[in-house]
N, C-alpha and C positions, 0 to 999 in steps of 0.2 A: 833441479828444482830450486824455486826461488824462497829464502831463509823466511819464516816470517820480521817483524820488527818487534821489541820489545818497547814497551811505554809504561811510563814511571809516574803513580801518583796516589792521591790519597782520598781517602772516603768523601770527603768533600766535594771533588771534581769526577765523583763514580761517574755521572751524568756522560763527562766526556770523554770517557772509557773509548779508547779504541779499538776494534776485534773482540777477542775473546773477553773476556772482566775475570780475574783474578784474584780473589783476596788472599795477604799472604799475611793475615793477623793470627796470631796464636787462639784469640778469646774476639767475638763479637758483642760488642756493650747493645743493647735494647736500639737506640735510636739507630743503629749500623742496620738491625736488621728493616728499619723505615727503608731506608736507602736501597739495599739490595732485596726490595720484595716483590721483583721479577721473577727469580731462581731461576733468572739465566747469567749465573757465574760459576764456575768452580772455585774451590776452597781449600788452598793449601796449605795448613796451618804447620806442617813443617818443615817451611820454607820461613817460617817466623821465628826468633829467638826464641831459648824458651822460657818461662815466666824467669826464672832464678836471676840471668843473665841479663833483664832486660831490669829490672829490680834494682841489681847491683849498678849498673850503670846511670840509673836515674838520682838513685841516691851518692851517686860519686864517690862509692866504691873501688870500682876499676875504670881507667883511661877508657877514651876512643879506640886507642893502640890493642889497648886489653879486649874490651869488647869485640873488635874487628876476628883478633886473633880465635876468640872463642867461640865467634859464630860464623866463621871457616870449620873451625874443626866440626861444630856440629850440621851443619849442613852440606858443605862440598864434600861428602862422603859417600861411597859404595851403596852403602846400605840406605841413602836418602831418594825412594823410590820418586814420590814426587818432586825433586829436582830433574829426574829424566823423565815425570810426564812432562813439565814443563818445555823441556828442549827437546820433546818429542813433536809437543804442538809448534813450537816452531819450524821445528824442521820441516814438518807438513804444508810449511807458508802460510799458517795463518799466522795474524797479529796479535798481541795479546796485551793486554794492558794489569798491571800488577798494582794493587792497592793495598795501604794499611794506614795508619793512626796519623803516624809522622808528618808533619809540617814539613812545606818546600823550601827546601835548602837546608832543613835542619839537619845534622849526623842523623844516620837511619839507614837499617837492612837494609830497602829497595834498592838503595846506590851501590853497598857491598855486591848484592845479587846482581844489580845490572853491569858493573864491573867486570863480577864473573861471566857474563855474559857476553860484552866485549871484548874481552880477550878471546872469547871463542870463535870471534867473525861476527858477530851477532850485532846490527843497529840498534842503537836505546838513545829512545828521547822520553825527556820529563816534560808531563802535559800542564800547559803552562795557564 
């Protein structure tokens, strides 16, 4: 059976969500919930950093380096049930498309997680 494709973007371009719509924000701010008031998405909020880590980072804290490292360890783990819904729905061949805050091109989860993705065989394009 054929892999779905992952796609990579932000609340902004929800609209051009392809497949499934995914939001992988830890906290939804009021106007996010404008955007997705279909409630045809799932919502994997821990597949998002979690507040502490995304905190430390903003305020320049810890590196890129740092950050990457620490949001491997809390997500690419055993115990991180929705990471394997996620590559369960791909596996299924549907497409899914993964949304949160971050601006295009900016350092941001989406690209760690579509990374881990790619090394798995998995296609990921950011919708542009």
């Amino acid at each position: 059976m054929r892999k779905g494709k992952l796609y990579t973007s932000n609340f902004s371009k929800w609209d051009r969500g392809i497949g499934i719509k995914i939001s992988i924000a830890r906290n939804h701010l009021f106007w996010v919930y404008n955007i997705i008031s279909d409630n045809n998405y799932i919502w994997l909020k821990d597949l998002a950093p979690e507040d502490k880590l995304l905190k430390e980072y903003k305020n320049g804290a810890i590196t890129e380096e740092e950050y990457t490292k620490t949001y491997k360890k809390q997500v690419f783990n055993k115990n991180n049930e929705q990471l394997y819904k996620l590559k369960e729905i791909l596996d299924s061949g549907q497409n899914v498309t993964i949304h949160c805050y971050c601006g295009k091109d900016k350092f941001c989860h989406r690209y760690i997680l579509g990374n881990y993705f790619k090394k798995l065989g998995y296609e990921v394009e950011e919708i542009k």
